[in-house]
N, C-alpha and C positions, 0 to 999 in steps of 0.2 A: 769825659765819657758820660752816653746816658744810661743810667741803670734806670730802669724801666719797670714797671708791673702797670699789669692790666684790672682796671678796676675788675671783681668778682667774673672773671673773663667765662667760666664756666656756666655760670649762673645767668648771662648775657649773651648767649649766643644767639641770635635770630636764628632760626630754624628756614624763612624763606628764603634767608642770603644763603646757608647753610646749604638745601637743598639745590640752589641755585648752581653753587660753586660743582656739586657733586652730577647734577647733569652732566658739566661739561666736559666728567671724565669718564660717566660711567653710562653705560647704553643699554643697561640690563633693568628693564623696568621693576620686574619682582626682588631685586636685589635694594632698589632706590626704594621701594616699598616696605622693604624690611628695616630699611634705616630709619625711615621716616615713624614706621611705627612705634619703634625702639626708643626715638627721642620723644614722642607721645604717648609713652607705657605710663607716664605718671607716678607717686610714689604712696606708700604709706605715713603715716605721722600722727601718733596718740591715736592708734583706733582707727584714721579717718583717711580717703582718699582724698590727693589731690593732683588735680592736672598740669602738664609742664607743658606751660607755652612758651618757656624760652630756655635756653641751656641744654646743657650734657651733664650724666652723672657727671661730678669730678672722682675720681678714682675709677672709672669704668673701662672695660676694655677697648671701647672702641674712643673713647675720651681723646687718650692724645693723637691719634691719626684722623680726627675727626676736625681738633685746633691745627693742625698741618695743614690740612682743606681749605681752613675757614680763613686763614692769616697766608695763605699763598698767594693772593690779591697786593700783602704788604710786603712778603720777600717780591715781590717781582716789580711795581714801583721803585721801591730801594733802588734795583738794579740802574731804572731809565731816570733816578730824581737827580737835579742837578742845582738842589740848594746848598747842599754840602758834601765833605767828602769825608769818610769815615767808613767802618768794616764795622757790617752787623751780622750778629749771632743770634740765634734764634734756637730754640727747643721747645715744640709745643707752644704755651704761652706766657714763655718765661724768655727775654732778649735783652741784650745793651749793646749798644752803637761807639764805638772806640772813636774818639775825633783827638787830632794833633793839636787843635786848641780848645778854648775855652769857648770861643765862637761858634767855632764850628758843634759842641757840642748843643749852645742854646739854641741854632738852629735847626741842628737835628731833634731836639726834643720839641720845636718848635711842629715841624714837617709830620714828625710822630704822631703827636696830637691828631694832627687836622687829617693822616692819615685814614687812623683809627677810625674816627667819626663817620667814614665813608661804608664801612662795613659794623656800623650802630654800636660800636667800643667806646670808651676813654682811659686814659691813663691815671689812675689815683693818684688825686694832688699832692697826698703824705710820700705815701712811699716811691713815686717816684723821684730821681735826682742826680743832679748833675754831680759828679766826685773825680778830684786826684786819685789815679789809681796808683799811684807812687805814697802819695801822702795817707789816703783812707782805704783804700781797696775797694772792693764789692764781691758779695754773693751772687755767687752763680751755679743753681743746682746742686744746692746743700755744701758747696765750698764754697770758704774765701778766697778770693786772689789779689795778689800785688803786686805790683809789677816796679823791677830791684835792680841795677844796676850791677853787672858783672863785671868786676874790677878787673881780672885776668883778661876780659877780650877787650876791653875799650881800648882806645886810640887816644890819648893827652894830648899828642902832639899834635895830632889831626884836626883836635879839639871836638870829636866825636867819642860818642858813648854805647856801650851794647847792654840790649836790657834783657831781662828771662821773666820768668813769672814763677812766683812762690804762691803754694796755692795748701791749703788743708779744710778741715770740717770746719764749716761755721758752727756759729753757737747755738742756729736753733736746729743745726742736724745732732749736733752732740748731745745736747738736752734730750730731745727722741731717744737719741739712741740708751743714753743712760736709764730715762725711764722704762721704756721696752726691757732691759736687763734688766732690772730692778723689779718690773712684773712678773718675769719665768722666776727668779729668783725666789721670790716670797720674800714676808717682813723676814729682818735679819736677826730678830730673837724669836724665832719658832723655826722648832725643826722641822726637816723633811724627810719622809720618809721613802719617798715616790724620788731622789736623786738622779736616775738612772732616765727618768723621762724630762727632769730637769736638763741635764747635759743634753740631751737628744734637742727637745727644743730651743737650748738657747745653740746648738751648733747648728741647726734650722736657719734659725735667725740672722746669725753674723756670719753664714757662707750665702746668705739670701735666698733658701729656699730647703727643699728636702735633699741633702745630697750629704754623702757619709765621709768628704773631706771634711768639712766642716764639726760635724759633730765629734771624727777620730781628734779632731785638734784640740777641743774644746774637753773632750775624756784625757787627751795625755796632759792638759793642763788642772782638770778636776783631779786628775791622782795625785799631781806632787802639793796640790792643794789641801786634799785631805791628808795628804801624808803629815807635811808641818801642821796642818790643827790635832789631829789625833796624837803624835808622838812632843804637842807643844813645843 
């Protein structure tokens, strides 16, 4: 399979292609105006203004429905290419292309490439790559996945196999998320006196936003916490 990244894909977005794509779905010129202006609001940096001739914030609200616009030229190729045969996945501008061989996968990453090119992308030489997803896995949207052979449904006799997919947090979702905990937290030899906002934001955090499931979880699990530190 091709596990895929786009070189600095946010940072690279042509703005002419950009607006191009967004004509041909939107007819509201003051609307096409508000976008155009948005991607030309430019930023701050040490003090000093500077102009954006190419790109979308990354992190911005209109960011990933904006890569869905921009890369709808590459899901819809896909559909009519007939270099290879394989299932691609796509979110925003994060994708890998599943192929039943090894061929088929260097011709899809082949197709990819010269895709890209057509709407002024590339795929970064490092991190993209062809992989066993049986032997190595791939990240895909802060999980690994692998994909494992289910002993209970296969066939022997048949001499067919049934496969599933085992999936959890990759390593650099885990590290995030450890350090984010370890920021609400504070260093772990100094007290805190503020606790109560402690638990509040870190159950913010790990139910992903402000919602009182989260933080009630995070309070029934701070009491039996304090409980074993204070009675040791």
């Amino acid at each position: 399979m091709v596990d895929a990244d786009i070189e600095q894909f946010f940072d690279n977005l042509d703005h002419q292609e950009l607006m191009s794509a967004l004509r041909r779905r939107i007819g509201d010129g003051e609307m096409l105006r508000l976008i155009y202006l948005w991607l030309k609001a430019g930023y701050l940096l040490d003090g000093g203004y500077h102009d954006t001739d190419l790109g979308s914030p990354q992190g911005g609200v209109l960011s990933p429905l904006l890569a869905n616009v921009y890369l709808h030229s590459f899901d819809t190729a896909f559909k009519h290419q007939k270099a290879f045969i394989g299932k691609l996945t796509r979110y925003a501008d994060d994708f890998v292309i599943q192929c039943g061989t090894e061929e088929m996968a260097q011709r899809a990453l082949a197709w990819s490439s010269e895709q890209l090119g057509t709407v002024k992308l590339r795929l970064h030489p490092v991190k993209t790559r062809i992989v066993n997803d049986r032997e190595v896995g791939f990240d895909f949207l802060g999980f690994h996945n692998r994909r494992v052979v289910l002993k209970g449904h296969s066939r022997k006799g048949a001499g067919k196999e049934s496969y599933g997919v085992l999936r959890w947090p990759g390593q650099k979702a885990r590290k995030e998320f450890r350090d984010n905990v370890r920021r609400i937290l504070g260093h772990p030899m100094r007290l805190r006196t503020d606790w109560q906002d402690v638990i509040r934001a870190l159950g913010d955090f790990c139910a992903g936003g402000g919602t009182t499931t989260g933080t009630d979880r995070v309070r029934r699990c701070s009491g039996s916490w304090t409980t074993t530190f204070t009675n040791g």
